[in-house]
PyMOL Python script that loads the backbone (N, CA, C, O; Angstrom):
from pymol import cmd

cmd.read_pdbstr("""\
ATOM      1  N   UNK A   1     -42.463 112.331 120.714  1.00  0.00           N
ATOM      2  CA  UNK A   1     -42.064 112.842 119.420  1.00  0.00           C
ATOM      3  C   UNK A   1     -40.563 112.765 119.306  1.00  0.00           C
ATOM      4  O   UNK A   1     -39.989 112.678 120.392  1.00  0.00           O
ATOM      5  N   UNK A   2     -39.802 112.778 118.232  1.00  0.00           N
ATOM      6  CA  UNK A   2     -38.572 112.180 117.754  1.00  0.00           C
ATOM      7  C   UNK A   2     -38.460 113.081 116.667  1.00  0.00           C
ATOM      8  O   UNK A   2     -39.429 113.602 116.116  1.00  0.00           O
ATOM      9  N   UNK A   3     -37.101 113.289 116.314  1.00  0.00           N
ATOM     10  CA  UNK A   3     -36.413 114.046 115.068  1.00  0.00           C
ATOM     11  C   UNK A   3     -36.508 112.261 114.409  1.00  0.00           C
ATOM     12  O   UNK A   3     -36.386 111.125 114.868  1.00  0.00           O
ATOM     13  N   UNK A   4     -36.790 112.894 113.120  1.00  0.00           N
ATOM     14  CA  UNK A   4     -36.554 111.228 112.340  1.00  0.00           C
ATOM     15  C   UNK A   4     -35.235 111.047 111.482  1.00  0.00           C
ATOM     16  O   UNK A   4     -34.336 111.817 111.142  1.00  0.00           O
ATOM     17  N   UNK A   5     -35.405 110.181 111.349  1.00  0.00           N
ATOM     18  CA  UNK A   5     -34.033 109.291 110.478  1.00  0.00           C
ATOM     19  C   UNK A   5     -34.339 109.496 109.146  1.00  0.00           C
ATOM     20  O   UNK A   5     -34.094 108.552 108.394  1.00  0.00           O
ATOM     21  N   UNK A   6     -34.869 110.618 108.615  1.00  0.00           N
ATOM     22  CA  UNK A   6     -34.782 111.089 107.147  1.00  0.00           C
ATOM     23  C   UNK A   6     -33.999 110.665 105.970  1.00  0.00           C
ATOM     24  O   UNK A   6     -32.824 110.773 106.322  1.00  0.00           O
ATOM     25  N   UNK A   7     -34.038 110.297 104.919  1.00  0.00           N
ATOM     26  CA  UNK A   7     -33.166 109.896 104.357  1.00  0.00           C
ATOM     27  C   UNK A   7     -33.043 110.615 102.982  1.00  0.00           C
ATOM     28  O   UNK A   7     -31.965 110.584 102.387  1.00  0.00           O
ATOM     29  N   UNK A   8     -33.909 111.134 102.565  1.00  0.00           N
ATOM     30  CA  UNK A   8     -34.205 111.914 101.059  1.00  0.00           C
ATOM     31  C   UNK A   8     -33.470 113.559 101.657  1.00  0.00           C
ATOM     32  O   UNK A   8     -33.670 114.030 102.777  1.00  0.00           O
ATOM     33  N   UNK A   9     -32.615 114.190 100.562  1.00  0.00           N
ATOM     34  CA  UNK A   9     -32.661 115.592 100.791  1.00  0.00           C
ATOM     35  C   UNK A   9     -32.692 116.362 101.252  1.00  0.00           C
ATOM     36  O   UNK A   9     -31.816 117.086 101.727  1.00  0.00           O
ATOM     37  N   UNK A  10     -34.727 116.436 101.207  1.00  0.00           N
ATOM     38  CA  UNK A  10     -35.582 117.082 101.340  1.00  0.00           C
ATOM     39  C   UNK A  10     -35.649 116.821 102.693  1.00  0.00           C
ATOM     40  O   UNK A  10     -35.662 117.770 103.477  1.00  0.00           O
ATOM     41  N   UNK A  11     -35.691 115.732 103.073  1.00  0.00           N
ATOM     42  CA  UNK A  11     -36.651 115.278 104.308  1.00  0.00           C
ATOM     43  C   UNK A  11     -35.025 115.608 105.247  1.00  0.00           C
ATOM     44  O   UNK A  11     -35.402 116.001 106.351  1.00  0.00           O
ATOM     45  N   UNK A  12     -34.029 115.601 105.234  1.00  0.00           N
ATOM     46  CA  UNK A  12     -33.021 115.264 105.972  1.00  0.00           C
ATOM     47  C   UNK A  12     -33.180 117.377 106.021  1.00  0.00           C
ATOM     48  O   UNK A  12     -33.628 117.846 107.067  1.00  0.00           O
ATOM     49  N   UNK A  13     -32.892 118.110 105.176  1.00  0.00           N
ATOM     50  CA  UNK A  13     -33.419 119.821 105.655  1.00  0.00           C
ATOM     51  C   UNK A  13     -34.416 119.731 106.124  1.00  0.00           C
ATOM     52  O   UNK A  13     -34.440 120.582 107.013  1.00  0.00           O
ATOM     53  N   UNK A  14     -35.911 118.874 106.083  1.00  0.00           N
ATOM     54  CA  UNK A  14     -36.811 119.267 107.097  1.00  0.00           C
ATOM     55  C   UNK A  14     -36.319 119.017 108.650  1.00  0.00           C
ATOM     56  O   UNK A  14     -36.492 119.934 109.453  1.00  0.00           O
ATOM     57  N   UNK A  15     -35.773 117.921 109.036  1.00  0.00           N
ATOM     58  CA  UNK A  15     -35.193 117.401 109.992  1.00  0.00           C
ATOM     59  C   UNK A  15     -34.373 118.713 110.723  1.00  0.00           C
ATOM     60  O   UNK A  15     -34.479 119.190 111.853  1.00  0.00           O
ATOM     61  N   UNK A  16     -33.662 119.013 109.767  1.00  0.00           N
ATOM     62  CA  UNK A  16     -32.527 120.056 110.218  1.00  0.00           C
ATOM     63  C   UNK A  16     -33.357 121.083 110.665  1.00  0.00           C
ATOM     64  O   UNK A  16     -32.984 121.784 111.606  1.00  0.00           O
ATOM     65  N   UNK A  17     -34.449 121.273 110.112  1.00  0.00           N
ATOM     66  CA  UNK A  17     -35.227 122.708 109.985  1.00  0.00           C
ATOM     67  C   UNK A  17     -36.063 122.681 111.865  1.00  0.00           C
ATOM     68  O   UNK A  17     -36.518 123.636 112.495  1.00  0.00           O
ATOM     69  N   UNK A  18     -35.986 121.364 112.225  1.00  0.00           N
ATOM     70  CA  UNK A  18     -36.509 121.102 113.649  1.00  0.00           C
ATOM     71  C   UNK A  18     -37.935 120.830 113.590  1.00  0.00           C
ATOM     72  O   UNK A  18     -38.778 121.399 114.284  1.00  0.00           O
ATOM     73  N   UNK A  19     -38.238 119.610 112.414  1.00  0.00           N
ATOM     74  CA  UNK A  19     -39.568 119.272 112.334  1.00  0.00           C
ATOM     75  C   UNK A  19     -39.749 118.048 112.687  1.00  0.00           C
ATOM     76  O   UNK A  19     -38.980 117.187 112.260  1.00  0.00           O
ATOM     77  N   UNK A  20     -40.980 117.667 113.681  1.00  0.00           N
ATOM     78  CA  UNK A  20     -41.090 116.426 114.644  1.00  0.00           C
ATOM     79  C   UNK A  20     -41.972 116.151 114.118  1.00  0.00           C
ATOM     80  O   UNK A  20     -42.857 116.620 113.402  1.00  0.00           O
ATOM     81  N   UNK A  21     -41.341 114.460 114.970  1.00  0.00           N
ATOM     82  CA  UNK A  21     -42.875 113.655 114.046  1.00  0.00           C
ATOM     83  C   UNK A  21     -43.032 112.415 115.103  1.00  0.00           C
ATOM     84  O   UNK A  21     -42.289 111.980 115.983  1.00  0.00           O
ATOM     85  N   UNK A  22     -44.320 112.041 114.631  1.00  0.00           N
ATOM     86  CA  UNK A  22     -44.870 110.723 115.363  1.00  0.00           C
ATOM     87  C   UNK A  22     -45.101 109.486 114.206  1.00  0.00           C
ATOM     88  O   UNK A  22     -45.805 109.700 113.219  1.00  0.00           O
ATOM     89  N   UNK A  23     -44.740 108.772 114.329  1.00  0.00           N
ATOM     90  CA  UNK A  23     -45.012 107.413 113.659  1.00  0.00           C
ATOM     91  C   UNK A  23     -45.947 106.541 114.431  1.00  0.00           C
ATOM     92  O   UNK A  23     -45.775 106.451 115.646  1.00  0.00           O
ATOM     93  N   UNK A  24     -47.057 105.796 113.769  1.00  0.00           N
ATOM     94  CA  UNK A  24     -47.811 104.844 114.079  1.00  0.00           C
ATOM     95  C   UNK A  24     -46.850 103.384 113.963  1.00  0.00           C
ATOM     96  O   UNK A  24     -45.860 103.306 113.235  1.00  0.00           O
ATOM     97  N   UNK A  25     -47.299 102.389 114.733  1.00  0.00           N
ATOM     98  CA  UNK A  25     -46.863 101.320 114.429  1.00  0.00           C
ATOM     99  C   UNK A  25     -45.830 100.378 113.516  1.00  0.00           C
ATOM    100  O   UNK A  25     -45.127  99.424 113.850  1.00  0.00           O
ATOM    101  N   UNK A  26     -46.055 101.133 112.039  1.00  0.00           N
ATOM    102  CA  UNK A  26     -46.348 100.328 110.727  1.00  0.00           C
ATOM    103  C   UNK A  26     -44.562 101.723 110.207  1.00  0.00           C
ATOM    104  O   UNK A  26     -43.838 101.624 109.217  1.00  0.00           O
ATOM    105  N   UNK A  27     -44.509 102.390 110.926  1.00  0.00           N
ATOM    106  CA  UNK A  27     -43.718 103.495 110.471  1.00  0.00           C
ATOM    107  C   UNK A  27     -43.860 104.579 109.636  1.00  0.00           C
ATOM    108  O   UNK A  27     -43.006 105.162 108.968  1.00  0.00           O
ATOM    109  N   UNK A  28     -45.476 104.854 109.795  1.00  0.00           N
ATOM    110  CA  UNK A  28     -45.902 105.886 108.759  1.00  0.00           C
ATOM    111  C   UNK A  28     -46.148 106.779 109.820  1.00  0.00           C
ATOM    112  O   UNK A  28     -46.435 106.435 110.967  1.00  0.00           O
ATOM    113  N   UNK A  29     -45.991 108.293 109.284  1.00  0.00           N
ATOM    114  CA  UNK A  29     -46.078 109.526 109.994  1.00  0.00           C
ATOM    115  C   UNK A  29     -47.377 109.797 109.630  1.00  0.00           C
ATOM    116  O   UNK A  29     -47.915 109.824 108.523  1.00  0.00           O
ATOM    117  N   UNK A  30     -48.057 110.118 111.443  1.00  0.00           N
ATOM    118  CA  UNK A  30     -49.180 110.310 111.591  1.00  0.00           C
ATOM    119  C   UNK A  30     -49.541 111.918 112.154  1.00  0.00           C
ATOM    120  O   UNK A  30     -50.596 112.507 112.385  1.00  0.00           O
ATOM    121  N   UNK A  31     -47.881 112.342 112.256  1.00  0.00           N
ATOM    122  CA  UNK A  31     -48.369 114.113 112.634  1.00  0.00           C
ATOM    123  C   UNK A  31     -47.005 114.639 112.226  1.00  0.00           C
ATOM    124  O   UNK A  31     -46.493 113.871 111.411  1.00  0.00           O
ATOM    125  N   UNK A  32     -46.479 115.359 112.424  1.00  0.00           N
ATOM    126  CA  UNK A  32     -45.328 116.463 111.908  1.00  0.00           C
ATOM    127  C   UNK A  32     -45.481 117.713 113.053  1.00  0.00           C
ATOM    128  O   UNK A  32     -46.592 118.234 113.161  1.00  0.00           O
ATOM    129  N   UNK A  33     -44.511 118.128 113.794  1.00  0.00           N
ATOM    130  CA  UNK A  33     -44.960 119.202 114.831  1.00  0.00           C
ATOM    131  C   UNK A  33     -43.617 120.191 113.696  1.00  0.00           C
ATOM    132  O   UNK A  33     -42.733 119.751 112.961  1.00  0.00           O
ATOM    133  N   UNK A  34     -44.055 121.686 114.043  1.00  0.00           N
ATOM    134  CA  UNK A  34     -43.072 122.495 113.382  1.00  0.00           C
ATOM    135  C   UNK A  34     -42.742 123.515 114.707  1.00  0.00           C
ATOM    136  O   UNK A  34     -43.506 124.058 115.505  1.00  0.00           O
ATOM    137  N   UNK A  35     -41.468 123.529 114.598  1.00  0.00           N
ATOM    138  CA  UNK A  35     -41.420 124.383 116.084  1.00  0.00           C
ATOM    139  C   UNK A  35     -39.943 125.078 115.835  1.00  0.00           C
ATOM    140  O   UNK A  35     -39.120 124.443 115.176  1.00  0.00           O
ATOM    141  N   UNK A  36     -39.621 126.305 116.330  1.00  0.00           N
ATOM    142  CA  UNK A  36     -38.407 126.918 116.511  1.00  0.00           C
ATOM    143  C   UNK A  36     -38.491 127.414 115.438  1.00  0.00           C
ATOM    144  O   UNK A  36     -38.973 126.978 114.393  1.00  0.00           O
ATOM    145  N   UNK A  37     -37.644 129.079 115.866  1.00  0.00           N
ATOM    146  CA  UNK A  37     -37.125 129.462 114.620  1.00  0.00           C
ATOM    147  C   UNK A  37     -37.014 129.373 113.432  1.00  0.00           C
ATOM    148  O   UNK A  37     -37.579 130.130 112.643  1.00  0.00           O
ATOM    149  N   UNK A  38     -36.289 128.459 113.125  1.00  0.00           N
ATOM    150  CA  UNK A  38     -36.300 128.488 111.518  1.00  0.00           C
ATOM    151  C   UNK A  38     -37.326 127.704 110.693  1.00  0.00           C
ATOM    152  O   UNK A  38     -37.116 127.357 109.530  1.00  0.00           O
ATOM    153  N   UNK A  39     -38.306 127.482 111.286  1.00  0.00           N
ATOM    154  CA  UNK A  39     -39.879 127.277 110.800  1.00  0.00           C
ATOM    155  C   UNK A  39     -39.952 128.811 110.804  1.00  0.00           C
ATOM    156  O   UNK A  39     -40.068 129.426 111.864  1.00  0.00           O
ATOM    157  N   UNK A  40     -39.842 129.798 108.892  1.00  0.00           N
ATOM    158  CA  UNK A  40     -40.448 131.151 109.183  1.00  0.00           C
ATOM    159  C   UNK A  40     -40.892 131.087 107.167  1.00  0.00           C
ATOM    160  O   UNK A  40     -40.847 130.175 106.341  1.00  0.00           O
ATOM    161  N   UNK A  41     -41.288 132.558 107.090  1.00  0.00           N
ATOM    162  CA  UNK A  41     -41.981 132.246 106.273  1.00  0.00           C
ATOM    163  C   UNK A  41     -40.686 131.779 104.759  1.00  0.00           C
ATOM    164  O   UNK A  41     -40.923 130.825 104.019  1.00  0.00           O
ATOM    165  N   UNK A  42     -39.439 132.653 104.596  1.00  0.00           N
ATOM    166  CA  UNK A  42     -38.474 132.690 103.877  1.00  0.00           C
ATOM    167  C   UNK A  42     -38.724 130.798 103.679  1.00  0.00           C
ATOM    168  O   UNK A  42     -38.775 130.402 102.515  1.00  0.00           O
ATOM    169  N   UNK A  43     -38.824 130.059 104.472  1.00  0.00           N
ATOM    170  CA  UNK A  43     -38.595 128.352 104.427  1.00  0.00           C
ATOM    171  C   UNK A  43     -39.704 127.725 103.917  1.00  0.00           C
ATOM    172  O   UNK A  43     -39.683 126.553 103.542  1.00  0.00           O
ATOM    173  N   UNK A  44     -40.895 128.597 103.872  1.00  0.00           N
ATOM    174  CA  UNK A  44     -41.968 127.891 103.337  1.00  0.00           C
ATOM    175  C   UNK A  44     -41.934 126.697 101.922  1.00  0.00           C
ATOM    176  O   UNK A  44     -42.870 125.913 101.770  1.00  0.00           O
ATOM    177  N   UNK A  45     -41.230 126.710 101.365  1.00  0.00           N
ATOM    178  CA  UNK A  45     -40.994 126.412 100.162  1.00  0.00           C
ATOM    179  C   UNK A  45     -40.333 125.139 100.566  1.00  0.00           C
ATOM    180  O   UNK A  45     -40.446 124.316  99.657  1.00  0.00           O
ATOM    181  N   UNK A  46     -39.567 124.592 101.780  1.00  0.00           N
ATOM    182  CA  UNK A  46     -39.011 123.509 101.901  1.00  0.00           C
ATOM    183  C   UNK A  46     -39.983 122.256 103.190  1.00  0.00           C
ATOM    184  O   UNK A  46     -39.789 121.203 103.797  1.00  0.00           O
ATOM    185  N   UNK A  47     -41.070 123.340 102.985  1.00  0.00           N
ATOM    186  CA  UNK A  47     -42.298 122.531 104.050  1.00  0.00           C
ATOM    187  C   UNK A  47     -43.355 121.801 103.069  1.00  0.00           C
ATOM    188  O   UNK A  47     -43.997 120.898 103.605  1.00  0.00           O
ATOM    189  N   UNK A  48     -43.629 122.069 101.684  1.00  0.00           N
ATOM    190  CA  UNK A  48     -44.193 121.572 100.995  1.00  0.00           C
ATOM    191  C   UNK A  48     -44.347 119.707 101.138  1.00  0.00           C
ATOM    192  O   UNK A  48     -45.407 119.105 101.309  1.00  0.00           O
ATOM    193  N   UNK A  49     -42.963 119.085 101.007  1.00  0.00           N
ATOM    194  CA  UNK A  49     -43.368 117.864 101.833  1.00  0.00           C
ATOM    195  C   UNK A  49     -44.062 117.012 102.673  1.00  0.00           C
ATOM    196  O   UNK A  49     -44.191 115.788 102.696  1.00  0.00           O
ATOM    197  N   UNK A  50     -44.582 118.133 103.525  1.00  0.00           N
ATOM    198  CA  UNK A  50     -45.542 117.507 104.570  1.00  0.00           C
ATOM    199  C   UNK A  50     -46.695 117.199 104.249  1.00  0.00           C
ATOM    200  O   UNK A  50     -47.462 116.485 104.895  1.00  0.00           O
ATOM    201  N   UNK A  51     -46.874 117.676 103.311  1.00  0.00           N
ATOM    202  CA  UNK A  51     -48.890 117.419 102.512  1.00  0.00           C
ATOM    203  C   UNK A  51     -48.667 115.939 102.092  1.00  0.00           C
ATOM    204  O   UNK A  51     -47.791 115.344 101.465  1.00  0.00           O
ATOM    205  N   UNK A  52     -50.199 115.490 102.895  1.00  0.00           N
ATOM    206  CA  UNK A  52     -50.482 114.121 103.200  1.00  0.00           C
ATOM    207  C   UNK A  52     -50.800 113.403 104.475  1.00  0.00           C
ATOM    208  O   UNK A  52     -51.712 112.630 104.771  1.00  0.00           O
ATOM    209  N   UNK A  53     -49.225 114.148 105.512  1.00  0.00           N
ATOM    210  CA  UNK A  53     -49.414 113.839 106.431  1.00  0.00           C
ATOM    211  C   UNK A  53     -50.674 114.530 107.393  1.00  0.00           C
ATOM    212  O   UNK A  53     -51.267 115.609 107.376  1.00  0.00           O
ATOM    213  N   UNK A  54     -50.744 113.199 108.295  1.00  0.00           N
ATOM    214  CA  UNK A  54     -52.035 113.568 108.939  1.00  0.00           C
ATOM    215  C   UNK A  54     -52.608 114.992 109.233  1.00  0.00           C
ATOM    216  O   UNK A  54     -53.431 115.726 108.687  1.00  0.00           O
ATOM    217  N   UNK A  55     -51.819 115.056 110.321  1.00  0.00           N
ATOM    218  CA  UNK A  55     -51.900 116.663 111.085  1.00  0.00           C
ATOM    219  C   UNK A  55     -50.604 116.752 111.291  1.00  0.00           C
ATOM    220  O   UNK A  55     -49.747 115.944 111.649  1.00  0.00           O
ATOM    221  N   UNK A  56     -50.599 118.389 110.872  1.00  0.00           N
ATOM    222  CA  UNK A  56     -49.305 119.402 111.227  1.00  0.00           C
ATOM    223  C   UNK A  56     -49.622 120.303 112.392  1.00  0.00           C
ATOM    224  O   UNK A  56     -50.534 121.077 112.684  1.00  0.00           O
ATOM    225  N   UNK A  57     -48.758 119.983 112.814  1.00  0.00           N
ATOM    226  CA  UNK A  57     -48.577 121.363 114.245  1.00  0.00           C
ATOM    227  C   UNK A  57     -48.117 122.251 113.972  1.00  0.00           C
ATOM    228  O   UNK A  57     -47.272 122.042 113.101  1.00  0.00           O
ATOM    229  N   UNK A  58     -48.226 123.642 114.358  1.00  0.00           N
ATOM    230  CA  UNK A  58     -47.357 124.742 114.222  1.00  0.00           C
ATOM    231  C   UNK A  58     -47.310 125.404 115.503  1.00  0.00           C
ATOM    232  O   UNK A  58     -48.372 125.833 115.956  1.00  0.00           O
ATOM    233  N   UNK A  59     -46.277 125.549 116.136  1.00  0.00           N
ATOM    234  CA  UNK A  59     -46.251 126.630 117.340  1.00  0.00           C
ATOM    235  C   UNK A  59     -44.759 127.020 117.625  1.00  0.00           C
ATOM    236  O   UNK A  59     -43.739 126.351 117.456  1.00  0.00           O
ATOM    237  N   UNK A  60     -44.921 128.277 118.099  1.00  0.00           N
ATOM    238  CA  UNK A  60     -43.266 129.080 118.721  1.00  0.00           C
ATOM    239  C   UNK A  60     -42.615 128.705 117.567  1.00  0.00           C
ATOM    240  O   UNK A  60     -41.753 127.827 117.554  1.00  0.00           O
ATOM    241  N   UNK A  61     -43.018 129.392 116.483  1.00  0.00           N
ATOM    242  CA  UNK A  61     -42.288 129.174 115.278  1.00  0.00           C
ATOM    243  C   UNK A  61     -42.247 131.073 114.865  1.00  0.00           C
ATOM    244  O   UNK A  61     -42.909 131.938 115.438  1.00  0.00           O
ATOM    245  N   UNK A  62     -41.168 131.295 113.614  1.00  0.00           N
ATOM    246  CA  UNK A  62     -41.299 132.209 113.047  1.00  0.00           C
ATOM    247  C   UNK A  62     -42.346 132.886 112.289  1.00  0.00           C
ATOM    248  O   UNK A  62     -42.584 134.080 112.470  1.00  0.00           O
ATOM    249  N   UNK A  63     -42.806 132.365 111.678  1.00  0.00           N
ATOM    250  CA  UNK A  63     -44.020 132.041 110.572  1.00  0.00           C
ATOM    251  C   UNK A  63     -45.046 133.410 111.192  1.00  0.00           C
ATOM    252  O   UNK A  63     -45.344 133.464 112.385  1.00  0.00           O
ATOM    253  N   UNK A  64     -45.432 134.292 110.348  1.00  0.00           N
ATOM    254  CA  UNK A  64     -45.939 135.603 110.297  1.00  0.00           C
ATOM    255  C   UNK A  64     -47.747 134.874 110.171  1.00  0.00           C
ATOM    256  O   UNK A  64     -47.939 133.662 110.063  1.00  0.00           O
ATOM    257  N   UNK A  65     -48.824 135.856 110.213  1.00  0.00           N
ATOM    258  CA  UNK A  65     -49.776 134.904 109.990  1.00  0.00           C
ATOM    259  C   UNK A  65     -50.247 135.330 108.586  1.00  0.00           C
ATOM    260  O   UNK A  65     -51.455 135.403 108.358  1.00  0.00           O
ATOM    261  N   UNK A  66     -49.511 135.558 107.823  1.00  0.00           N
ATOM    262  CA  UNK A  66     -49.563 135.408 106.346  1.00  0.00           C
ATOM    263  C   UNK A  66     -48.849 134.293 105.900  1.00  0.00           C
ATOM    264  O   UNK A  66     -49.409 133.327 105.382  1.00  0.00           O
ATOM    265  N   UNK A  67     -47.843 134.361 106.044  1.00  0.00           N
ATOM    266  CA  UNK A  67     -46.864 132.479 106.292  1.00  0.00           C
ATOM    267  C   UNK A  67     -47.781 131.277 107.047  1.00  0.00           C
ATOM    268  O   UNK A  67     -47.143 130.232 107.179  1.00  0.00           O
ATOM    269  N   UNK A  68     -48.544 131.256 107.334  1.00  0.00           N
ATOM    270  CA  UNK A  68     -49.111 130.400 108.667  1.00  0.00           C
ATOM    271  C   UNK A  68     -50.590 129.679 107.200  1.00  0.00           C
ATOM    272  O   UNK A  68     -50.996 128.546 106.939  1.00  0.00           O
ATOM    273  N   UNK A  69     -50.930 131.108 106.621  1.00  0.00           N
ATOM    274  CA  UNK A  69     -52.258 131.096 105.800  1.00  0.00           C
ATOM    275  C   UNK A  69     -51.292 130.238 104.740  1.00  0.00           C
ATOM    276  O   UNK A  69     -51.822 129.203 104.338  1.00  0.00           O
ATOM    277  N   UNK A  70     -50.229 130.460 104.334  1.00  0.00           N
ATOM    278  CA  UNK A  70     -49.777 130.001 103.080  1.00  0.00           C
ATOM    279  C   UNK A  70     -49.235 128.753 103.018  1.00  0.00           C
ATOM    280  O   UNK A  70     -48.922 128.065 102.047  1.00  0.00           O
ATOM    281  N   UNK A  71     -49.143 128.486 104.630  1.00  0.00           N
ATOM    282  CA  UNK A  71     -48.518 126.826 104.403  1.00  0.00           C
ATOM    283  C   UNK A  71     -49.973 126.305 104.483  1.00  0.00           C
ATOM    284  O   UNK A  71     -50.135 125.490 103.575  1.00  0.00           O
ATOM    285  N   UNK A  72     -50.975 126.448 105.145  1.00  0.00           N
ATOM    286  CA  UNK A  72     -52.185 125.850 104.760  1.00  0.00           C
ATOM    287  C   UNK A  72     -52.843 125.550 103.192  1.00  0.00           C
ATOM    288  O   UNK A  72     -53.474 124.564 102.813  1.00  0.00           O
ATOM    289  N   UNK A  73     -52.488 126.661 102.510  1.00  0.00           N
ATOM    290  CA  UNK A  73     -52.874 126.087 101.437  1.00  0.00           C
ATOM    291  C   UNK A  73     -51.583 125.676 100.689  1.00  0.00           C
ATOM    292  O   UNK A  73     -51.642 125.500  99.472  1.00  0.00           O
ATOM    293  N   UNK A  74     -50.530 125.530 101.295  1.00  0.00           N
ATOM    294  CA  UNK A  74     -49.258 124.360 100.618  1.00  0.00           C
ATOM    295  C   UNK A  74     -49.738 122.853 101.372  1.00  0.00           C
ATOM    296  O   UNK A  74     -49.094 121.811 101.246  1.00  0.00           O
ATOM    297  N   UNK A  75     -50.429 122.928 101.810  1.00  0.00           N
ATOM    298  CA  UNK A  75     -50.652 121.700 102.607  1.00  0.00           C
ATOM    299  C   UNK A  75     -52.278 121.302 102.871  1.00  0.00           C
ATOM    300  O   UNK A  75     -52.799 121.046 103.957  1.00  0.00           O
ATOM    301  N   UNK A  76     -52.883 121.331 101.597  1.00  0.00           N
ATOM    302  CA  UNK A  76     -54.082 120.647 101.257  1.00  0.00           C
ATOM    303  C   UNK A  76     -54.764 119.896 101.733  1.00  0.00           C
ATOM    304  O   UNK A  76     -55.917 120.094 102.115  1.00  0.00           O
ATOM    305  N   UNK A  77     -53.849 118.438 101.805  1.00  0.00           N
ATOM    306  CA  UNK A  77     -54.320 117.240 102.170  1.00  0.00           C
ATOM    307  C   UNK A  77     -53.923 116.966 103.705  1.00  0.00           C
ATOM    308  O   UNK A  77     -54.045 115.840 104.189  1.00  0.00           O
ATOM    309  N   UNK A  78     -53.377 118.204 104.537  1.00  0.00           N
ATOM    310  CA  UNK A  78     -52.854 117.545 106.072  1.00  0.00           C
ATOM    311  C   UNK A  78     -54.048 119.130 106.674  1.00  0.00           C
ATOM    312  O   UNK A  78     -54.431 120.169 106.136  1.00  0.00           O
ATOM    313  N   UNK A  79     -54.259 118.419 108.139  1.00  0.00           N
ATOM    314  CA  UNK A  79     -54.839 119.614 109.200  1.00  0.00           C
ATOM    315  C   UNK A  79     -53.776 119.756 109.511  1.00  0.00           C
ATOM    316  O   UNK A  79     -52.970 119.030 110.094  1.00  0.00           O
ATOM    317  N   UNK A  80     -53.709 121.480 108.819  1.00  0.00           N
ATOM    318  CA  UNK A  80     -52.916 121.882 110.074  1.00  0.00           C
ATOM    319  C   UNK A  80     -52.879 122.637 111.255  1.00  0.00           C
ATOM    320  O   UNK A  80     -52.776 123.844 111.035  1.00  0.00           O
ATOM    321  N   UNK A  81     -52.928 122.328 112.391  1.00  0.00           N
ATOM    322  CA  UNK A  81     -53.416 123.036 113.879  1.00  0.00           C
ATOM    323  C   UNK A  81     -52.289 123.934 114.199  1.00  0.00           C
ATOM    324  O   UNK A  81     -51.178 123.442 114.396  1.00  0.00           O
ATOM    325  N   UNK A  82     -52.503 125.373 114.276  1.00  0.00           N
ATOM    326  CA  UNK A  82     -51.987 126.357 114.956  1.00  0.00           C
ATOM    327  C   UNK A  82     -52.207 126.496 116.211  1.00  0.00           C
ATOM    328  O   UNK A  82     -53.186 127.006 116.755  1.00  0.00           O
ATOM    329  N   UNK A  83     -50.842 125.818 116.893  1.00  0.00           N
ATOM    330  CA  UNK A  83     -50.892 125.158 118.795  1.00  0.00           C
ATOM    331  C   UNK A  83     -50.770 127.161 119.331  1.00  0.00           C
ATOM    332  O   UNK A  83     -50.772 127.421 120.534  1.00  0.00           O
ATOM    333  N   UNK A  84     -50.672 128.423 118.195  1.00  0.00           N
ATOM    334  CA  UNK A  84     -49.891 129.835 119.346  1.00  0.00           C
ATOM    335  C   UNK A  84     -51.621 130.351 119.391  1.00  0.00           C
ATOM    336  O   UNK A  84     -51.927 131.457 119.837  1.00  0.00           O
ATOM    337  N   UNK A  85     -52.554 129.461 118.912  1.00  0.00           N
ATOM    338  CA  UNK A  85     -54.073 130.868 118.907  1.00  0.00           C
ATOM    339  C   UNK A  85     -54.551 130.219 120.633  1.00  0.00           C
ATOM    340  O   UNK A  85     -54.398 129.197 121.302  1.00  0.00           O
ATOM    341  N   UNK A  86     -54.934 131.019 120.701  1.00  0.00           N
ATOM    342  CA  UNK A  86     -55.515 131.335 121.933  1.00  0.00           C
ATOM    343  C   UNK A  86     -56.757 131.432 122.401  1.00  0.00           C
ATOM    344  O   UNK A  86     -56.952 131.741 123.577  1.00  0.00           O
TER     345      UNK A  86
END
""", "prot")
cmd.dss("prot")
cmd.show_as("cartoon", "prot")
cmd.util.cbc("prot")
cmd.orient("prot")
């Protein structure tokens, strides 16, 4: 996994925000990991981007599990796997 070479905005604060990703072959993102700190719920609003992508990770992040419920349904079209359940 790799911080990416973002180039939009948006995508260059997700970057900042410490969101990883995997690219397939072709250079399309096939997962998004969210990790650290400032993945919390106050940021939710700048994670909206990720819907589409494959699967989202979430772990050792801020994110309350009311934040956790709410990026799921900001993020429709991606699984997203909560790596902290047990």
């Amino acid at each position: 996994m790799h911080e990416t070479g973002f180039c939009s905005d948006d995508e260059k604060r997700l970057a900042n925000m410490g969101v990883l990703i995997d690219t397939d072959e072709q250079g399309e993102i096939t997962r998004a990991e969210l990790c650290g700190p400032k993945i919390c719920d106050q940021n939710l609003v700048n994670l909206g981007g990720l819907n589409g992508i494959p699967v989202v990770q979430i772990g050792n992040t801020s994110l309350s599990k009311h934040g956790k419920e709410c990026l799921k349904r900001l993020l429709p079209s991606s699984i997203v796997e909560d790596l902290d359940v047990t």
